[in-house]
Backbone bond lengths (Angstrom), bond angles and torsions (degrees), N, CA, C in turn:
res aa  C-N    CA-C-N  psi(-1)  N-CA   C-N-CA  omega(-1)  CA-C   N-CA-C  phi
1 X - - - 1.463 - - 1.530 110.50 -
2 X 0.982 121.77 -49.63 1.532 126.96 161.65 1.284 127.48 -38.87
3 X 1.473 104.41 -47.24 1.387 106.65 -171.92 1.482 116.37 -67.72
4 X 1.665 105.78 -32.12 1.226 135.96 -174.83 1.849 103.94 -53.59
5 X 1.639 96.81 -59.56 1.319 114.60 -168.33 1.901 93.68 -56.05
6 X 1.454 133.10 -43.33 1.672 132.60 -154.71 1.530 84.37 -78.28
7 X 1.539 126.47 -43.23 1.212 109.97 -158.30 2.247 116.95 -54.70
8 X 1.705 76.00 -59.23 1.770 104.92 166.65 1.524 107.94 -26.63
9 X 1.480 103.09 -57.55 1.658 104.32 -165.63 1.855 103.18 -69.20
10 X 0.863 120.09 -48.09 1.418 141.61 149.64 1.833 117.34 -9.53
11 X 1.621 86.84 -77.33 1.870 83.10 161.69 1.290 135.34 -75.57
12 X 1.482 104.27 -24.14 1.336 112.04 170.71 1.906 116.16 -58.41
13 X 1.476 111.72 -50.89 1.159 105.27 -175.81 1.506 127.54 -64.47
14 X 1.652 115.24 -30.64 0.917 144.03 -163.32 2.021 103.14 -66.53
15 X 1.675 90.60 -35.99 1.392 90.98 -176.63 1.667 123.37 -93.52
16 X 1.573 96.54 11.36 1.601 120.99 -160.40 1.518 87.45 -90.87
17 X 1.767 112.36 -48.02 1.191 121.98 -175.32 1.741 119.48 -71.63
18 X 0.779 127.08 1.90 1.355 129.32 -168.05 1.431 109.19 -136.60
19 X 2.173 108.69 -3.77 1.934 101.00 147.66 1.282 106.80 -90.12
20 X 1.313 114.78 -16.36 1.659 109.99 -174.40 1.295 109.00 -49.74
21 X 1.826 102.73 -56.68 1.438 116.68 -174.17 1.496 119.72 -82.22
22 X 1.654 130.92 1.62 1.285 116.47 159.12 1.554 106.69 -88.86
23 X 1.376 123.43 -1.79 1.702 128.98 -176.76 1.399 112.57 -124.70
24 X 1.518 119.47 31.60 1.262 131.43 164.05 1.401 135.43 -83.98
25 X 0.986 136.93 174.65 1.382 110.51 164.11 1.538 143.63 -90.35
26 X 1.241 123.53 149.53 1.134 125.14 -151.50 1.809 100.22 -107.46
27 X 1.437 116.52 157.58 1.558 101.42 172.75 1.434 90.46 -148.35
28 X 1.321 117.58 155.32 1.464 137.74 -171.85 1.686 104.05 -125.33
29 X 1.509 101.15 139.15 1.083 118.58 -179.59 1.730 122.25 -117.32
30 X 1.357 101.82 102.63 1.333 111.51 -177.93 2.240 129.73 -90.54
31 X 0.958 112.20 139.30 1.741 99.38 -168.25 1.506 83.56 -96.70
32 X 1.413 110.48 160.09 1.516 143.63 -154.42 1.497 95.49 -153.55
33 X 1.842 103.11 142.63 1.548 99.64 -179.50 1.984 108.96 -73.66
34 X 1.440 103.67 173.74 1.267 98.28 179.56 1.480 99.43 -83.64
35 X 1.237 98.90 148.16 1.854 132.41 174.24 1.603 104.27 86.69
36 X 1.349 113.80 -4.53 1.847 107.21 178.56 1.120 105.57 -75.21
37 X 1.565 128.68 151.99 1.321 162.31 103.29 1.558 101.03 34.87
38 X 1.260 139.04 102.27 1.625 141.26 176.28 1.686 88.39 -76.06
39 X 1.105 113.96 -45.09 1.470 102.10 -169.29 1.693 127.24 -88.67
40 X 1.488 107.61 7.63 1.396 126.90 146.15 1.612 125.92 -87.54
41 X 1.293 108.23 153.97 1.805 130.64 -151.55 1.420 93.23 -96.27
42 X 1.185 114.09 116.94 1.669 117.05 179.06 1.660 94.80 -111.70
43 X 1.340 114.99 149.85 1.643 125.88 137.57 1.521 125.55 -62.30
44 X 1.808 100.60 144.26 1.871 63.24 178.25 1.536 132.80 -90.99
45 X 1.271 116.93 27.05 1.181 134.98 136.84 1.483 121.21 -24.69
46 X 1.347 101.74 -56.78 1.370 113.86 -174.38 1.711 121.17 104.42
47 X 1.684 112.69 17.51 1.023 105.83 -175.13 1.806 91.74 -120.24
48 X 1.242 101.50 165.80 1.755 118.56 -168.57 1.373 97.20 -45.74
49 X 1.399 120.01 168.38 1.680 115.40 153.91 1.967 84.40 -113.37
50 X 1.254 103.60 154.19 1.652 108.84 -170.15 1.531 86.85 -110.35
51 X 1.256 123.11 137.38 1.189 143.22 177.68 1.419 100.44 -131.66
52 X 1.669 116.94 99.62 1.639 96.43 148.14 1.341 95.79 -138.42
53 X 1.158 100.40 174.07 1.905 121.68 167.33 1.650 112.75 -109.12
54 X 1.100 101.07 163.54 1.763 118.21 -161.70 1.842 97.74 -73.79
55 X 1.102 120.80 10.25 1.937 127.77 -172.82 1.235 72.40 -115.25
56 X 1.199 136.93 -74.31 1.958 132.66 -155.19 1.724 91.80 -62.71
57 X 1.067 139.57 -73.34 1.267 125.35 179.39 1.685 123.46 -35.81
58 X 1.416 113.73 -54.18 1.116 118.90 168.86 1.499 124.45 -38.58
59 X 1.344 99.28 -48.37 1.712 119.18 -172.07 1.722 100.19 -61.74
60 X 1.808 102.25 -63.59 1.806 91.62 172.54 1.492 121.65 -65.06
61 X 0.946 118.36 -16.89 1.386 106.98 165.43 1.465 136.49 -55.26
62 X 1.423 95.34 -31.91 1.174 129.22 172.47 1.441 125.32 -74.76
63 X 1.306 106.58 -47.13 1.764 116.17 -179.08 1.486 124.42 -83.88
64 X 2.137 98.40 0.92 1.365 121.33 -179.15 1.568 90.83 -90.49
65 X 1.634 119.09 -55.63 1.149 111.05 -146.03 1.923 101.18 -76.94
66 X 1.242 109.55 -6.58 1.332 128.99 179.04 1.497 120.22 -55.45
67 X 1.931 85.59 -59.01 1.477 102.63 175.54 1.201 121.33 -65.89
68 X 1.498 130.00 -29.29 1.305 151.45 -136.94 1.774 77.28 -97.70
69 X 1.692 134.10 -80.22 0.879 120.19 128.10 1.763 129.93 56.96
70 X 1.179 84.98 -118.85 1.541 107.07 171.59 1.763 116.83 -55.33
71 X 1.623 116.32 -33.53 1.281 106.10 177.10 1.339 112.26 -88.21
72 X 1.279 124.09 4.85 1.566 137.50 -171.67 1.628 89.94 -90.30
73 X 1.423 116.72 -70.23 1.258 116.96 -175.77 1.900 116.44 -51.68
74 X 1.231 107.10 -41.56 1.485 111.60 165.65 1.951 114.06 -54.80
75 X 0.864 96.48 -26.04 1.578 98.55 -171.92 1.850 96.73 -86.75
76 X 1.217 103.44 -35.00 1.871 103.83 175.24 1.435 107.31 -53.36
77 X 1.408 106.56 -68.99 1.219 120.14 163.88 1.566 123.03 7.78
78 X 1.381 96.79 -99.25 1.455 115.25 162.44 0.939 134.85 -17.22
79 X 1.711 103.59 -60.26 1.408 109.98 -168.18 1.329 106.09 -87.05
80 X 1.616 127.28 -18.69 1.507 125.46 156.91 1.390 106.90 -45.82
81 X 1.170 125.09 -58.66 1.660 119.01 -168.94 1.365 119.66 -70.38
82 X 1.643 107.15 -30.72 1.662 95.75 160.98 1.135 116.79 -52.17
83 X 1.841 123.64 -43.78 1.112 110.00 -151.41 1.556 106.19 -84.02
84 X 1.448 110.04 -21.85 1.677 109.21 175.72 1.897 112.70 -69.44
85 X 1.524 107.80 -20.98 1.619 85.49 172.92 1.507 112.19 -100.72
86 X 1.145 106.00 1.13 1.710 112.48 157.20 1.989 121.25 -61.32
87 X 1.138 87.68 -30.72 1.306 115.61 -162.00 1.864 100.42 -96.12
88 X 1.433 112.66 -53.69 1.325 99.60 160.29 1.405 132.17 -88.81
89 X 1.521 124.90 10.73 1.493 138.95 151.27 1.673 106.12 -52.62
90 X 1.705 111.87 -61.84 1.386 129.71 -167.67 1.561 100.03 -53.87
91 X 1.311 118.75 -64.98 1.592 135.64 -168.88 1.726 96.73 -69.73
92 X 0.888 119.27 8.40 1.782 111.75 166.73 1.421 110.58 -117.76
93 X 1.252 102.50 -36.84 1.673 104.54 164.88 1.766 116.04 -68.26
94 X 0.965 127.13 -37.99 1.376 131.97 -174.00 1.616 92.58 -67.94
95 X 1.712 123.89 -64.12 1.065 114.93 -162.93 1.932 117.89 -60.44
96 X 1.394 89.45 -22.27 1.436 109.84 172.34 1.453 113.96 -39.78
97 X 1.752 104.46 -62.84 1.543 108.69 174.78 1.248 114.77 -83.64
98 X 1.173 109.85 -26.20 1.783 88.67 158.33 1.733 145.13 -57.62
99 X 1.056 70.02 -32.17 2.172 84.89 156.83 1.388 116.17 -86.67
100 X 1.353 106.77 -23.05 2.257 104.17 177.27 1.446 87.81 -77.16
101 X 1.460 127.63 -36.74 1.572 109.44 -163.49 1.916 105.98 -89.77
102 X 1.214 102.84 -22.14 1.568 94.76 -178.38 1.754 94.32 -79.76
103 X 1.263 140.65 -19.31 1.251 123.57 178.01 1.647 113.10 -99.52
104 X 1.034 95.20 5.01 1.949 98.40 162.23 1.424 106.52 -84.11
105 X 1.434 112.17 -61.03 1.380 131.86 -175.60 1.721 102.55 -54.25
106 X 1.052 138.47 -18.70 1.319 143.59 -174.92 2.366 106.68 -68.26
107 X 1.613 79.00 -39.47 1.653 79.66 -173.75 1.864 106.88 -88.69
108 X 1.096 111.08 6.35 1.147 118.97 161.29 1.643 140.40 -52.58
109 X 1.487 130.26 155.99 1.370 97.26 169.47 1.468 132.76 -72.93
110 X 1.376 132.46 -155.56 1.673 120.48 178.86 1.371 80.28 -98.73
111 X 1.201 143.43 -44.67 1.718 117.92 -162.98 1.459 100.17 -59.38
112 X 1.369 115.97 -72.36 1.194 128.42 -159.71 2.174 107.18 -42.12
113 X 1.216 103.00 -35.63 1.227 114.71 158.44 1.195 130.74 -63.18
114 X 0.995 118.47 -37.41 1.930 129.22 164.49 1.516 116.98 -63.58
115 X 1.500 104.20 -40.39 2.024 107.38 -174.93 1.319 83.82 -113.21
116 X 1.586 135.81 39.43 1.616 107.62 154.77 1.328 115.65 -67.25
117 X 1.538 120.77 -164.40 1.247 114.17 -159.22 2.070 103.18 -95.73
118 X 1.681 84.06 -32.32 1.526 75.59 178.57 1.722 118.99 -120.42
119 X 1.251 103.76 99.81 1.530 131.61 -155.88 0.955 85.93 -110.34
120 X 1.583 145.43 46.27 1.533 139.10 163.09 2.125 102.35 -120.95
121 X 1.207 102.60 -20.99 1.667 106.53 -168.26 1.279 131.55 57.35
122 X 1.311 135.46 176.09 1.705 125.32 174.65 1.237 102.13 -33.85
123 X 1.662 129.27 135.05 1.324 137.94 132.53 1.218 129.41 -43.02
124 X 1.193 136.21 151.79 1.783 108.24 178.23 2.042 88.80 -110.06
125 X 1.098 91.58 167.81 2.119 90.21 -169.88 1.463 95.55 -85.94
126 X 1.145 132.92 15.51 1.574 110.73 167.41 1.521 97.36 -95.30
127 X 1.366 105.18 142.37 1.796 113.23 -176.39 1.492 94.71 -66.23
128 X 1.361 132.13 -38.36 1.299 114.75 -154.55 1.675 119.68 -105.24
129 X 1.670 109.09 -13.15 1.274 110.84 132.57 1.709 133.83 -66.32
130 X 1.029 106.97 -20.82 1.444 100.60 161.61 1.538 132.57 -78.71
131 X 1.564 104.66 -30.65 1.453 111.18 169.94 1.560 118.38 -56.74
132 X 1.629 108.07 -40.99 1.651 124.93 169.68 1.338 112.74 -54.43
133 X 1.407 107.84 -49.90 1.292 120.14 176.09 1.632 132.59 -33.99
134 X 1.759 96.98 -52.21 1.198 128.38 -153.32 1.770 99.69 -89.90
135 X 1.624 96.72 -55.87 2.095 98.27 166.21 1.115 110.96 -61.33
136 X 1.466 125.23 -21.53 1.877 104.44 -179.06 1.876 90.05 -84.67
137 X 0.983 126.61 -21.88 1.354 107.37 -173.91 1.712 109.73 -80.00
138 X 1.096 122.90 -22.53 1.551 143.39 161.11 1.883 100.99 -53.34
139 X 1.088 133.51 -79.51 1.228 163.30 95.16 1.464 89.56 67.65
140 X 1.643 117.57 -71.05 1.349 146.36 -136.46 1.592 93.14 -107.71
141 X 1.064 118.36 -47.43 1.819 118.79 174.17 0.660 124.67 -101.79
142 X 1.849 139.10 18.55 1.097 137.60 141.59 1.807 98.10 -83.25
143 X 1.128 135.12 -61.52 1.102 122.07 167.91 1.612 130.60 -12.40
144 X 1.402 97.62 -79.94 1.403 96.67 165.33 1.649 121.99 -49.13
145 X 1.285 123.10 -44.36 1.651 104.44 156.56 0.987 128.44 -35.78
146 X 1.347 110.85 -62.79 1.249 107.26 -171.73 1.753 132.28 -62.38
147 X 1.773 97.87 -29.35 1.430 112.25 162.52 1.634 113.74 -48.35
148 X 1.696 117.08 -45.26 1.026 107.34 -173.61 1.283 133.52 -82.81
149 X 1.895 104.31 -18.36 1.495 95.91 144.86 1.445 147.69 -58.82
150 X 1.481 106.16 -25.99 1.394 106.95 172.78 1.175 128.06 -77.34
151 X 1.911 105.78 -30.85 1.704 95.19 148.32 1.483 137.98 -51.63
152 X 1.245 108.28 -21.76 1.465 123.39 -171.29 1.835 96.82 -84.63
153 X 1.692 120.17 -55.88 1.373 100.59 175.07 1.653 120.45 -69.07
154 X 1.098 131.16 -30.23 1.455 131.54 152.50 1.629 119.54 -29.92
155 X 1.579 119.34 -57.25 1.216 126.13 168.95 1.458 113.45 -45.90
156 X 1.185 107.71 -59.32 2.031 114.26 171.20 1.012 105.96 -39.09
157 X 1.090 119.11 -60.17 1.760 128.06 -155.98 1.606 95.87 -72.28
158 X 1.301 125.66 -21.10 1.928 88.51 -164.59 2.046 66.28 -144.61
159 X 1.347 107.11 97.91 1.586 106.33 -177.26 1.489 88.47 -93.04
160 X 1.378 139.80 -31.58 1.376 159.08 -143.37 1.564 87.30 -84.73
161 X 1.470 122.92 -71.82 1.302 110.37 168.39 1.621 139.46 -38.48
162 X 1.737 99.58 -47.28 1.712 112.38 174.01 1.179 102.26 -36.87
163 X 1.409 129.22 -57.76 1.495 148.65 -105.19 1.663 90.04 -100.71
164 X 1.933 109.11 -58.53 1.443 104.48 169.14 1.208 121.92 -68.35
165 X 1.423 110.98 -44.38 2.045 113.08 -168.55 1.383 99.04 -52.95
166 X 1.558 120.78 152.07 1.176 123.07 173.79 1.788 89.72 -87.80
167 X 1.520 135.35 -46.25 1.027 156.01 -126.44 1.560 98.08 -110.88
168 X 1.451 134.59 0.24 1.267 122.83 -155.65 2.001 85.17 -100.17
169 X 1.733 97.97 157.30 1.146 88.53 169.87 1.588 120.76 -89.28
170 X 1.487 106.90 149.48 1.811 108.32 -178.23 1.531 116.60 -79.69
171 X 1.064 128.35 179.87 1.336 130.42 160.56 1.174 140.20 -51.35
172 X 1.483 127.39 113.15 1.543 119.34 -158.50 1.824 100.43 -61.10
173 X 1.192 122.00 139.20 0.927 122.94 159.22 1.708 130.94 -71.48
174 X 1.191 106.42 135.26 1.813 107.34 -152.64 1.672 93.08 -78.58
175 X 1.531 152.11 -25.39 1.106 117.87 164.01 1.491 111.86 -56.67
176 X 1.610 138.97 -46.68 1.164 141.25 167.96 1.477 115.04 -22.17
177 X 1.765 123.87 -52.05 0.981 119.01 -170.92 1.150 107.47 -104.18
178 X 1.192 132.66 11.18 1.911 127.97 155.58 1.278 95.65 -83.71
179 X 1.830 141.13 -44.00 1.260 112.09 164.80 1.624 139.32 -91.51
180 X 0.935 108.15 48.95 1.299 136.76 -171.62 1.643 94.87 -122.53
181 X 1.326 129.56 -80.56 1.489 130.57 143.00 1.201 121.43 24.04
182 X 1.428 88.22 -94.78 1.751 125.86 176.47 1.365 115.30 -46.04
183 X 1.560 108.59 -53.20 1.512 119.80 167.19 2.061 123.24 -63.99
184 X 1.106 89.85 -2.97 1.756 88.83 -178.19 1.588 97.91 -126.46
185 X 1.153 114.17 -26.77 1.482 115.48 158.73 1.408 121.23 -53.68
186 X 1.761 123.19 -48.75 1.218 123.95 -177.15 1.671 107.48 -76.30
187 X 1.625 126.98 -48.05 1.136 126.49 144.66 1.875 132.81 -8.31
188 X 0.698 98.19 -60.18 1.631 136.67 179.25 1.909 86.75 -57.86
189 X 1.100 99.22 -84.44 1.966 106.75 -165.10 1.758 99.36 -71.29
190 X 1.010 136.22 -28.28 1.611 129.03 139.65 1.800 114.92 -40.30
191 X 1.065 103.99 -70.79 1.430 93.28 -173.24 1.722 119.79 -58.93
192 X 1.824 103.54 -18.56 1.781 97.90 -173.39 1.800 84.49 -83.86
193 X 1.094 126.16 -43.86 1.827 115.90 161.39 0.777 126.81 -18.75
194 X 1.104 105.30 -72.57 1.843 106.26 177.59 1.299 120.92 -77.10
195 X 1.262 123.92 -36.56 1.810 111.94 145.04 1.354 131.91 -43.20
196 X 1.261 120.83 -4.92 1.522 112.68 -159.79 1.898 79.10 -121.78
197 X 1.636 125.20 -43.56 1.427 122.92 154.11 1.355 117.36 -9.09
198 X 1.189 87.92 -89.01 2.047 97.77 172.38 0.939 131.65 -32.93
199 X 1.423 111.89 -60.91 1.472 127.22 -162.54 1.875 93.90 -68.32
200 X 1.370 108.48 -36.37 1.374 91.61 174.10 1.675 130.76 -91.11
201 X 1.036 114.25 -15.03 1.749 120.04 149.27 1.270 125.14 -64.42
202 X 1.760 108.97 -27.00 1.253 103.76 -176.69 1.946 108.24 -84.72
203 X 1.453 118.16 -18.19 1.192 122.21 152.64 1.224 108.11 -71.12
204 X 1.203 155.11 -21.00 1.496 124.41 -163.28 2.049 92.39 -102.22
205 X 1.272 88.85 -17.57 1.800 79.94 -174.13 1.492 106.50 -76.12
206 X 1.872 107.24 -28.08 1.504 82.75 173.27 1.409 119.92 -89.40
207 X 1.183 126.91 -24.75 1.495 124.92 169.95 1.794 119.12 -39.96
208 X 1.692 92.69 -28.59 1.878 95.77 -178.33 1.615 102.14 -98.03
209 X 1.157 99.76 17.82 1.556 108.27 -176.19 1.689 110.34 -97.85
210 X 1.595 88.92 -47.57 1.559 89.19 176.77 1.261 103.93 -106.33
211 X 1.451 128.11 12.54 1.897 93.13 154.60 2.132 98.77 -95.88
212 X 0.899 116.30 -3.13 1.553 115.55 -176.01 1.559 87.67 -62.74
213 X 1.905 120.06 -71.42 1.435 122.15 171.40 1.534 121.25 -26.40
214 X 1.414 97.07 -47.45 1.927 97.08 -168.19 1.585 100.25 -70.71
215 X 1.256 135.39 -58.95 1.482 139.55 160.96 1.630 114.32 -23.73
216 X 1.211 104.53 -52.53 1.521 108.12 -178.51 1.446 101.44 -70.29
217 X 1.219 112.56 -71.37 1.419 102.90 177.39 1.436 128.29 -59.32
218 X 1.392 140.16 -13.81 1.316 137.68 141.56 1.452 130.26 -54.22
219 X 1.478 120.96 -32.75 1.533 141.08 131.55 1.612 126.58 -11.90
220 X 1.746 98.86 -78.27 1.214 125.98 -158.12 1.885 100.55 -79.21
221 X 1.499 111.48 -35.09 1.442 123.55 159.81 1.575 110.22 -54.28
222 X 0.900 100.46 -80.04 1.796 108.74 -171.34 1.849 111.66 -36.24
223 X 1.645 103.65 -54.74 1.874 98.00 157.83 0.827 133.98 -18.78
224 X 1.697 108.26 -73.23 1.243 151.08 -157.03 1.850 90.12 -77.04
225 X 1.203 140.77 -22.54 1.637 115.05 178.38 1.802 86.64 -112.55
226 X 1.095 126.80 7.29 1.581 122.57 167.27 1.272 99.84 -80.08
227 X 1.403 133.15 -62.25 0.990 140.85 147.29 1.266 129.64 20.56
228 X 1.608 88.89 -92.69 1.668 102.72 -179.40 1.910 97.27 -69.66
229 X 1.165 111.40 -53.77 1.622 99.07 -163.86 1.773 109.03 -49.06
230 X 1.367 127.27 -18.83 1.456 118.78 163.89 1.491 121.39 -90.17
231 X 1.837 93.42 -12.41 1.880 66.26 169.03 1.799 119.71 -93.92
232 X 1.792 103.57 -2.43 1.563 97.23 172.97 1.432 115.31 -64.42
């Protein structure tokens, strides 16, 4: 009876072991090209299976229009710096002849040096030191006109003196003072020129000032909610 009972237990287990193993698990073995990714999904074709989601698309969409972007701004770049050593080529040549002509003008006489044509000198590049610049030089040659009229009515007044002093001054001569005139007159509509110059560069630089800001900041906005919408 015993023996009976070891055998029983015997077949019984034997057949316990052999549902385990027809309901076990099974694993499949697939070939992959050489040098790919073990932990990427091939066909067995052998080509990728593409898995993305509409956040992974989003994201390259994003890191394209980024890049795209960045080589736009690189290309600004550039062409800013061409245009600034274009710009400081021009302003070295100009200042160039401005020193050949102030050292010509040097062997000159002092009148002819006083009513030359350009009796204003280096500008300095701030617009609004130059505007100061430009009325004290206004400032400075109406003065002297006017000094030289009063030598001239002084001369009238004491002709008795002219006449003995070897040293007294004579009468300005009236072509002298129509170009004297003429010369602070043209002066005069130069300097409202070049005031009215400024005033209009100095508007157009800020107008390209604040749409450069509004761009940047329409830019730097638009990121900034790309941004956040990929990191929710």
């Amino acid at each position: 009876m015993l023996a009976f009972l070891v055998g029983l237990l015997y077949l019984v287990s034997g057949r316990t072991v052999r549902a385990q193993d027809a309901t076990g698990s099974r694993f499949f073995c697939s070939a992959i090209p050489a040098g790919a990714d073990p932990s990427c999904s091939f066909e067995p074709n052998g080509n990728r299976v593409q898995s993305t989601s509409p956040v992974e698309d989003e994201l390259r969409n994003t890191i394209l229009q980024l890049r795209e972007t960045i080589l736009q701004q690189k290309e600004t770049i550039v062409s800013q710096q061409g245009t600034i050593k274009e710009l400081n080529s021009k302003l070295a040549r100009c200042e160039a002849a401005a020193e050949d002509s102030a050292g010509r003008s040097r062997g000159q006489s002092s009148r002819r040096k006083d009513y030359s044509k350009n009796t204003m000198g280096d500008l300095p590049r701030d617009p609004t030191e130059t505007i100061d610049q430009l009325g004290k030089t206004m400032q400075g040659l109406k003065g002297r006109l006017e000094n030289l009229e009063q030598q001239q009515l002084r001369a009238n007044t004491s002709a008795a003196a002219a006449g003995a002093g070897g040293n007294a001054v004579g009468p300005l001569p009236a072509e002298l003072r129509e170009l004297l005139k003429h010369r602070l007159g043209a002066l005069e509509g130069q300097l409202l020129r070049k005031v009215a110059e400024l005033e209009e560069e100095k508007s157009q630089l800020y107008n390209e000032t604040a749409a450069h800001r509004q761009r940047t900041e329409s830019t730097l906005t638009s990121l900034l909610e790309r941004i956040t919408e990929l990191e929710r």
